[in-house]
RODOLO-768817 format. One record per residue: x, y, z of N, C-alpha, C in turn; residue in three letters; residue number from 1. Coordinates in Angstrom, 1 decimal, padded with zeros to 4 digits. Each point is the difference from the previous one (the first is absolute). Layout:
FITOR, X, Y, Z, X, Y, Z, X, Y, Z, ala, NUM .
...
//
This chain:
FITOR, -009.2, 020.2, 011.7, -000.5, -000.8, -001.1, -001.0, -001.0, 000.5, unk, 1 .
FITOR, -001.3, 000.0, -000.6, -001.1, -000.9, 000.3, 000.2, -001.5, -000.7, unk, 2 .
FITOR, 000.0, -001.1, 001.1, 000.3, -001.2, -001.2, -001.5, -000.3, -000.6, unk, 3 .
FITOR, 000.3, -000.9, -001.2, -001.3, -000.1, -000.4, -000.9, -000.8, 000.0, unk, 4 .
FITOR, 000.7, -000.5, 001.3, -001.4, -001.6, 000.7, -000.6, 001.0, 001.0, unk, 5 .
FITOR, 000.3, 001.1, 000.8, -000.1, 001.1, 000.8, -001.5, 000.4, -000.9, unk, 6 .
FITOR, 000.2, 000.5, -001.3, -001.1, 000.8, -000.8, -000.9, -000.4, -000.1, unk, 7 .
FITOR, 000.0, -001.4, -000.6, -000.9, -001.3, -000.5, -000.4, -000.8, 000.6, unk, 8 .
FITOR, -000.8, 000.0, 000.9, -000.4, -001.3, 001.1, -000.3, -001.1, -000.7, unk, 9 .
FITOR, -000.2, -000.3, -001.1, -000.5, -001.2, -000.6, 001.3, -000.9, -000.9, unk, 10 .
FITOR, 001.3, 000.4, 000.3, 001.3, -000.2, -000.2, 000.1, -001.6, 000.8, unk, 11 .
FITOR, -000.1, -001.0, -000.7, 000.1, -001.4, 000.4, 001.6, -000.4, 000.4, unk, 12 .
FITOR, 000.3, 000.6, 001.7, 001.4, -000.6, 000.2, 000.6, -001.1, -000.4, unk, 13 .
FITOR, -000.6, -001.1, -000.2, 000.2, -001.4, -000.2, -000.1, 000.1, -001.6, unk, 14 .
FITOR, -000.6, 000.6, -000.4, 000.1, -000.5, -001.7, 001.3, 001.3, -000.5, unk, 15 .
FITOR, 000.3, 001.1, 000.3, 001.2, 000.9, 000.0, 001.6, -000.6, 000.5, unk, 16 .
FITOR, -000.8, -001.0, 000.9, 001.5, -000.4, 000.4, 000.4, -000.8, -001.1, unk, 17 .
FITOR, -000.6, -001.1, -000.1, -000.2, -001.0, -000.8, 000.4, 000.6, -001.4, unk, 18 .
FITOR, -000.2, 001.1, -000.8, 000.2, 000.5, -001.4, 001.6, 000.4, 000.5, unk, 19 .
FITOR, -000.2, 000.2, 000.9, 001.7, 000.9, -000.1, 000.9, -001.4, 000.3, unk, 20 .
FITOR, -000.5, -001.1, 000.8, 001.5, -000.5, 000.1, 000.0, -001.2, -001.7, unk, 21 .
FITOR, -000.9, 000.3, -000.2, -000.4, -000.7, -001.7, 001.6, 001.0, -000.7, unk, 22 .
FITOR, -000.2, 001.1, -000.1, 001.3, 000.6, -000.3, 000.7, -000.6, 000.4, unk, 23 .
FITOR, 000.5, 000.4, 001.3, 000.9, -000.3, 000.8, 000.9, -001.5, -000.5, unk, 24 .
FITOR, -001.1, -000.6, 000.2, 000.6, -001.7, -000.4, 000.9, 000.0, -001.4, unk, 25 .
FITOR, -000.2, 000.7, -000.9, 000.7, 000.0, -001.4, 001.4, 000.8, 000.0, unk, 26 .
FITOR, -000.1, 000.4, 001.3, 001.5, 001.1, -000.1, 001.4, -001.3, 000.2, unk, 27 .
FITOR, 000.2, -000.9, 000.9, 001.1, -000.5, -000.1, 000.0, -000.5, -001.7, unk, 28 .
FITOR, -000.8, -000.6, -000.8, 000.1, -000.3, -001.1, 000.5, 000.9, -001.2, unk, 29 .
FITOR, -001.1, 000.6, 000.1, 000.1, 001.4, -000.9, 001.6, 000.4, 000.5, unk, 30 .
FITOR, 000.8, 000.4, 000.7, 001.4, 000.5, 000.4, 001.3, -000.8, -000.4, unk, 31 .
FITOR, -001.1, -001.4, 000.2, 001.6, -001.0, -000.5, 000.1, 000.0, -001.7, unk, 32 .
FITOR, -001.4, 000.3, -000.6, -000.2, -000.2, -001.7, 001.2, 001.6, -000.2, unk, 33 .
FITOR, -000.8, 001.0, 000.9, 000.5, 001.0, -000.5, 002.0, 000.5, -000.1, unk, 34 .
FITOR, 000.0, -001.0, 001.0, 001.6, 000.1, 000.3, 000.5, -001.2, -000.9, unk, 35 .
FITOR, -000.9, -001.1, -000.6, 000.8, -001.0, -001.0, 000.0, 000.2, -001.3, unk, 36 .
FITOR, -001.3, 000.7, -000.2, -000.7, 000.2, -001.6, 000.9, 000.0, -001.1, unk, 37 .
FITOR, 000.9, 001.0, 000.5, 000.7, 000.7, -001.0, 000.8, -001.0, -000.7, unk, 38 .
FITOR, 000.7, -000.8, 000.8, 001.3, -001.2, -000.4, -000.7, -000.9, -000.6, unk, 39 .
FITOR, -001.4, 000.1, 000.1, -000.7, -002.0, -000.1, -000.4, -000.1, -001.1, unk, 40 .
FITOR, -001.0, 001.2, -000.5, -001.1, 000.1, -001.1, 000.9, 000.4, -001.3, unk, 41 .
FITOR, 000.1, -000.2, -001.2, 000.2, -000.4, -001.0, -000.4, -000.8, -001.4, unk, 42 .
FITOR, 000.4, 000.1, -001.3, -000.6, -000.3, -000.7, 000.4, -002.1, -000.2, unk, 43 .
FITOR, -000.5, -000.5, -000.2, 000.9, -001.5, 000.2, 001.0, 000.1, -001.6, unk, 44 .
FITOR, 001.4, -000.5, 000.5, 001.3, 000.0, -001.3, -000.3, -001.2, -000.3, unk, 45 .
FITOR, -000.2, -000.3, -001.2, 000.7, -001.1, -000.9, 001.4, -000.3, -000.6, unk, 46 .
FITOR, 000.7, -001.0, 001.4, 001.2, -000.2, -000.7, 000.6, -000.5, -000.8, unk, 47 .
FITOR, 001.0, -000.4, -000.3, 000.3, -000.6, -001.4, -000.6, 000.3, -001.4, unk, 48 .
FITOR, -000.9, 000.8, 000.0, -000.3, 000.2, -001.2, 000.8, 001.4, -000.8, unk, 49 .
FITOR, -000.2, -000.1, -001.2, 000.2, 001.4, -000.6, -000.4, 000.8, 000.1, unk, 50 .
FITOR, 001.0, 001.2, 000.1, -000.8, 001.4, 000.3, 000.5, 001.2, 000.3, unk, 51 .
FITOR, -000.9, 000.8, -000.3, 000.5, 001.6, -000.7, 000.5, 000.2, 001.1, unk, 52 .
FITOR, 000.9, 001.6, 000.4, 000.8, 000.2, 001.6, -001.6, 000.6, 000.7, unk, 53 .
FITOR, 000.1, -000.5, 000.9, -001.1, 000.0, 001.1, -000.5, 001.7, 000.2, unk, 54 .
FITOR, -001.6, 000.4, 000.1, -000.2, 001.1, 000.0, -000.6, -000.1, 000.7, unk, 55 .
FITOR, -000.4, 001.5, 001.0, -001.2, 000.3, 000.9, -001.0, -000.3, 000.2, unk, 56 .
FITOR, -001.0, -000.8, 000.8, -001.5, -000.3, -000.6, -000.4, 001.2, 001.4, unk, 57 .
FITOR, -000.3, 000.8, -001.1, -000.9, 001.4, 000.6, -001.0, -000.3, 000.9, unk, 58 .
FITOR, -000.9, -001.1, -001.0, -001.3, -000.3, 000.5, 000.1, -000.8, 001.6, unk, 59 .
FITOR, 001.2, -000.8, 000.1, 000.4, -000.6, 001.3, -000.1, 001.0, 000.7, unk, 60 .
FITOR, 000.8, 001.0, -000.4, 001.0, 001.2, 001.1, -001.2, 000.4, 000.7, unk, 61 .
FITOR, -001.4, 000.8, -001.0, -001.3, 000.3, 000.9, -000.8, -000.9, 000.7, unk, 62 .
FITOR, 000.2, -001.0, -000.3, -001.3, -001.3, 001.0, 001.4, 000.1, 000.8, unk, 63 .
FITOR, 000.9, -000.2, 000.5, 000.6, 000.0, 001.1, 000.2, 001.4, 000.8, unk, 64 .
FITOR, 000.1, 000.8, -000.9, 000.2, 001.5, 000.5, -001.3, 000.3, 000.9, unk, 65 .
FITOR, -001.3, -000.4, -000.2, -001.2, 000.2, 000.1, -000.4, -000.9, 001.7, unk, 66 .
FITOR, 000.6, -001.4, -000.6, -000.1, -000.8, 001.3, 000.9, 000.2, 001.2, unk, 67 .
FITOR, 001.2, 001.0, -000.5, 000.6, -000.3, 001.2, -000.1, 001.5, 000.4, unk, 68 .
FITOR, -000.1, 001.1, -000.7, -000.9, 000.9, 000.7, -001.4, -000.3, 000.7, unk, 69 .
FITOR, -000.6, -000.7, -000.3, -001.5, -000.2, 000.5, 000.2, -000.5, 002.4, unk, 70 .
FITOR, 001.0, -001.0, -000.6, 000.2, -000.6, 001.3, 000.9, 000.9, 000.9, unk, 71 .
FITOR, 001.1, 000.7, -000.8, 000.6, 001.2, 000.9, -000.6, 001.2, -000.1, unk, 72 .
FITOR, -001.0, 000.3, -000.5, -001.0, 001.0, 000.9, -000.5, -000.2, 000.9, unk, 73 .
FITOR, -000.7, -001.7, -000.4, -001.0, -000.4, 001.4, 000.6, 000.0, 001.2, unk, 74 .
FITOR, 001.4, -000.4, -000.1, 000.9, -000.1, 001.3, 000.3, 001.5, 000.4, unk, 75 .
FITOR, 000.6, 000.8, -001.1, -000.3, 001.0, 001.2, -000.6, 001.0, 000.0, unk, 76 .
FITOR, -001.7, -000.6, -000.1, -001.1, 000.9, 000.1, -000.1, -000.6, 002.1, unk, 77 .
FITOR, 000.1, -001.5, -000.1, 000.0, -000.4, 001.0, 001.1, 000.2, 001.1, unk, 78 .
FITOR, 001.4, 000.0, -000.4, 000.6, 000.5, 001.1, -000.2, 001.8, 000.3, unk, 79 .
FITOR, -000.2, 000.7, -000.7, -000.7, 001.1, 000.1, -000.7, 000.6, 001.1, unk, 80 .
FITOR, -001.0, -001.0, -000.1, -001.2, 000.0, 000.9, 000.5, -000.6, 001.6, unk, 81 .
FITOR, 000.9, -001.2, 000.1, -000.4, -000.3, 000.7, 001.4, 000.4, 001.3, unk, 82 .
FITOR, 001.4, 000.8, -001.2, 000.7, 000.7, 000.8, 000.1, 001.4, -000.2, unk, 83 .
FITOR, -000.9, 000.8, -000.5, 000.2, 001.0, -000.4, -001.4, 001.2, 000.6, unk, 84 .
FITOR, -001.1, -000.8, -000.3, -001.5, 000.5, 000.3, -000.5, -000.7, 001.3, unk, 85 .
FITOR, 000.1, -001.4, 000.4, -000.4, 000.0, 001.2, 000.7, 000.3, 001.1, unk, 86 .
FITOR, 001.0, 000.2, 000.1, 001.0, 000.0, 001.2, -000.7, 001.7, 000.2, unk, 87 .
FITOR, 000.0, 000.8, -001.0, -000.8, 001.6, 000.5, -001.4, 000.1, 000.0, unk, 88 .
FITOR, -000.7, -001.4, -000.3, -001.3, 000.4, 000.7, -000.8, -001.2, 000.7, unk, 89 .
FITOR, 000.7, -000.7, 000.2, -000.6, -001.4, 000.8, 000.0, 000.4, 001.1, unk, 90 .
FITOR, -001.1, -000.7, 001.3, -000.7, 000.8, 001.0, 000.9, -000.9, 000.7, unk, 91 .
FITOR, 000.8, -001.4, -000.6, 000.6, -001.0, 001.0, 001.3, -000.1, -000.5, unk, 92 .
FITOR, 001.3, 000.2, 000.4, 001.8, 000.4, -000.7, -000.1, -001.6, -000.3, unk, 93 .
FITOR, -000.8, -001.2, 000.5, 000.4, -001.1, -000.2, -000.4, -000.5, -001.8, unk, 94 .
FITOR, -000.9, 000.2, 000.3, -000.9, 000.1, -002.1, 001.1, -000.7, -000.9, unk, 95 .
FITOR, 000.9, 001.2, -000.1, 000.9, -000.3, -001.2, 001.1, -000.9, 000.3, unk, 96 .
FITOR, 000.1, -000.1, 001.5, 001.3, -001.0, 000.0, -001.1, -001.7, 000.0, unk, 97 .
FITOR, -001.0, 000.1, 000.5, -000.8, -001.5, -000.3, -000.2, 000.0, -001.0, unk, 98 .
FITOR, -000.3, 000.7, -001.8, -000.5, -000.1, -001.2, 001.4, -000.3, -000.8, unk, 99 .
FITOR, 001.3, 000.6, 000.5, 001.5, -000.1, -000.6, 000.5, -001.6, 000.5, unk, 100 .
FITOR, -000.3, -000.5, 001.1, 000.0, -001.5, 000.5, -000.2, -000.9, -000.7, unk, 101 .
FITOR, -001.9, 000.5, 000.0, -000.5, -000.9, -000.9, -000.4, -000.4, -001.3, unk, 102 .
FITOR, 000.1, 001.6, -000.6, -000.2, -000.4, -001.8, 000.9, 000.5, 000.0, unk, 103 .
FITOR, 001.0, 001.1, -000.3, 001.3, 000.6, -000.7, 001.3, -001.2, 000.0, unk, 104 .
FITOR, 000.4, -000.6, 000.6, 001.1, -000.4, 000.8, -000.3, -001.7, -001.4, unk, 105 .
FITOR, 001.1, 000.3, -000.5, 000.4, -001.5, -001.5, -000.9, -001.1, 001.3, unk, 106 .
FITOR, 000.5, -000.1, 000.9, -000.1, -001.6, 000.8, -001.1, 000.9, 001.3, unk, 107 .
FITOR, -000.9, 000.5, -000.6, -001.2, 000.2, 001.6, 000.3, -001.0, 001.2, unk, 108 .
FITOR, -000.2, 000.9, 001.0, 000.3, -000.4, 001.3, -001.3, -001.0, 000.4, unk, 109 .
FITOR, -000.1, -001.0, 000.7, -001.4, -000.6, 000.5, -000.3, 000.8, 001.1, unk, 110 .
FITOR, -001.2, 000.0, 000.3, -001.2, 001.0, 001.1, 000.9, -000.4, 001.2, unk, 111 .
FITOR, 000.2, -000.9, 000.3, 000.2, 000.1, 001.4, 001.1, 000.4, 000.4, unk, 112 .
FITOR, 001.3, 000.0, -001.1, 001.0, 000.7, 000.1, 000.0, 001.4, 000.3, unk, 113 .
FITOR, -000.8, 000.6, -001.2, -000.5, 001.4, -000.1, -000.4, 000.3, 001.5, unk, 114 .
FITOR, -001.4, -000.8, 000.4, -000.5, 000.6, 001.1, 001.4, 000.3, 001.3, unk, 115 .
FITOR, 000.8, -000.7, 000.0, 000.9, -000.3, 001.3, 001.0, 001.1, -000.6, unk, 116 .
FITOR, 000.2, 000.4, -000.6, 001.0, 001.2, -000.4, -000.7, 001.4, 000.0, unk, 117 .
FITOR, -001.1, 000.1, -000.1, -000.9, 001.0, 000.4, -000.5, 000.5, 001.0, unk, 118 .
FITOR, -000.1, -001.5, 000.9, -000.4, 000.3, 001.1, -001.8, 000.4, 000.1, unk, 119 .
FITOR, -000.2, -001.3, -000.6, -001.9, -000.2, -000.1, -000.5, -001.2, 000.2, unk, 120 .
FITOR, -001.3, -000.3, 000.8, -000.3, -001.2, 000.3, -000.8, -000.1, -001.2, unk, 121 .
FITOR, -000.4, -001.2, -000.3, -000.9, -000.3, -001.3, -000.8, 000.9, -000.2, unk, 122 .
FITOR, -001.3, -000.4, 000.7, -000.9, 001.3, -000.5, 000.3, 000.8, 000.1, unk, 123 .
FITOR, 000.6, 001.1, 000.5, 000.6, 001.5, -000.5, 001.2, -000.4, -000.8, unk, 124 .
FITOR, 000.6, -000.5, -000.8, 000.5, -000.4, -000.9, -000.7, 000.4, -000.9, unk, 125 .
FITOR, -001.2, -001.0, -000.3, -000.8, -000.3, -001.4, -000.6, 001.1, -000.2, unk, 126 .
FITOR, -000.7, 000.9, 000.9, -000.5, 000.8, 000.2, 001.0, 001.3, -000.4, unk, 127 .
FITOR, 001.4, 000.0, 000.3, 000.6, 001.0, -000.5, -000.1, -000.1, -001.5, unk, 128 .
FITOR, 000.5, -001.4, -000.6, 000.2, -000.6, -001.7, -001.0, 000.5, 000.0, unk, 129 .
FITOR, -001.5, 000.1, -000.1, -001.1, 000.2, -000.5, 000.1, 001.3, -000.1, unk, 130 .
FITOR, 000.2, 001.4, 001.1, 000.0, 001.2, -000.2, 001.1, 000.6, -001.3, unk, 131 .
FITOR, 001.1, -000.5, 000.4, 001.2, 000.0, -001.1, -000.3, -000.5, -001.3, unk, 132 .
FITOR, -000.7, -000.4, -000.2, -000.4, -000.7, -001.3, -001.4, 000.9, -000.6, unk, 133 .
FITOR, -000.6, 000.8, 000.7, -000.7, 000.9, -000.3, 000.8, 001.3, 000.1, unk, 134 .
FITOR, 000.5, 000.2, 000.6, 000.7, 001.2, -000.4, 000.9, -000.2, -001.3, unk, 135 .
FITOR, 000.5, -001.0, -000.3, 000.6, 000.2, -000.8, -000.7, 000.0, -001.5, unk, 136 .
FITOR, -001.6, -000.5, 000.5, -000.2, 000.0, -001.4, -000.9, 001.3, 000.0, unk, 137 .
FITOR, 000.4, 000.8, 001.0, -000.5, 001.6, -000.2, 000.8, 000.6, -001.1, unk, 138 .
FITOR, 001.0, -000.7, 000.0, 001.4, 001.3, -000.8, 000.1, -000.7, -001.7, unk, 139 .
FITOR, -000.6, -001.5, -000.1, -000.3, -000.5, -000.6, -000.8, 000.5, -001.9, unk, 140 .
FITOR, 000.7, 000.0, -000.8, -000.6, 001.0, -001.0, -001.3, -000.6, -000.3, unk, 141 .
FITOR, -001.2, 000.5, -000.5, -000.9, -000.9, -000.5, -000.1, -000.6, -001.5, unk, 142 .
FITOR, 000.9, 000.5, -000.3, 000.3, -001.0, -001.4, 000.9, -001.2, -000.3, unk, 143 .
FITOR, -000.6, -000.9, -000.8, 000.5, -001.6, 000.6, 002.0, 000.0, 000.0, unk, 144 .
//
């Protein structure tokens, strides 16, 4: 398989990296909405007042149904990618365990942690995050 910075020489590594970890960054969030949504969002009760026995608000059920599918797709469009598709075609085994560190993981690891459990000095560190972050936004759908 040809990647697609390989095809396109005019493929701005620094601006690809930069769109993917723009993703990236919203996944701890997007996961904790998606794992709380369900319990939180509701219609507000008025208590003490009078009132008929309580009925389904449909229209809730879809804006929540909608939102909390929205954010558990995203999550696992992204764990997908980054344990599923790069680990079989990343040119480096490290990729997915530096992208699972640092965006997947509720509490991201800080870089220097990451780098010492990897076993990378800074610049070939950043240098790997930057490849990993274009690969990943190879697998990446192009629709928002």
């Amino acid at each position: 398989m040809m990647r697609v910075t390989q095809r396109f020489s005019r493929v701005d590594r620094d601006k690809t990296a930069a769109n993917a970890e723009n993703i990236l960054i919203q996944y701890p969030h997007r996961k904790a909405m998606a794992m709380s949504r369900e319990n939180t969002l509701a219609s507000p009760a008025m208590d003490g007042m009078p009132r008929s026995p309580s009925v389904e608000n449909h229209a809730d059920d879809k804006i929540i149904g909608y939102l909390e599918n929205d954010d558990k797709q995203f999550c696992d469009r992204c764990e997908k990618i980054i344990n599923t598709l790069l680990p079989q075609t990343a040119v480096n085994d490290k990729w997915p365990i530096i992208l699972n560190m640092r965006y997947v993981m509720l509490k991201p690891l800080p870089d220097d942690v990451i780098m010492e459990r990897v076993g990378y000095q800074s610049s070939q560190y950043y240098e790997a995050v930057k490849d990993a972050l274009c690969a990943f936004a190879e697998w990446w759908p192009n629709y928002p």
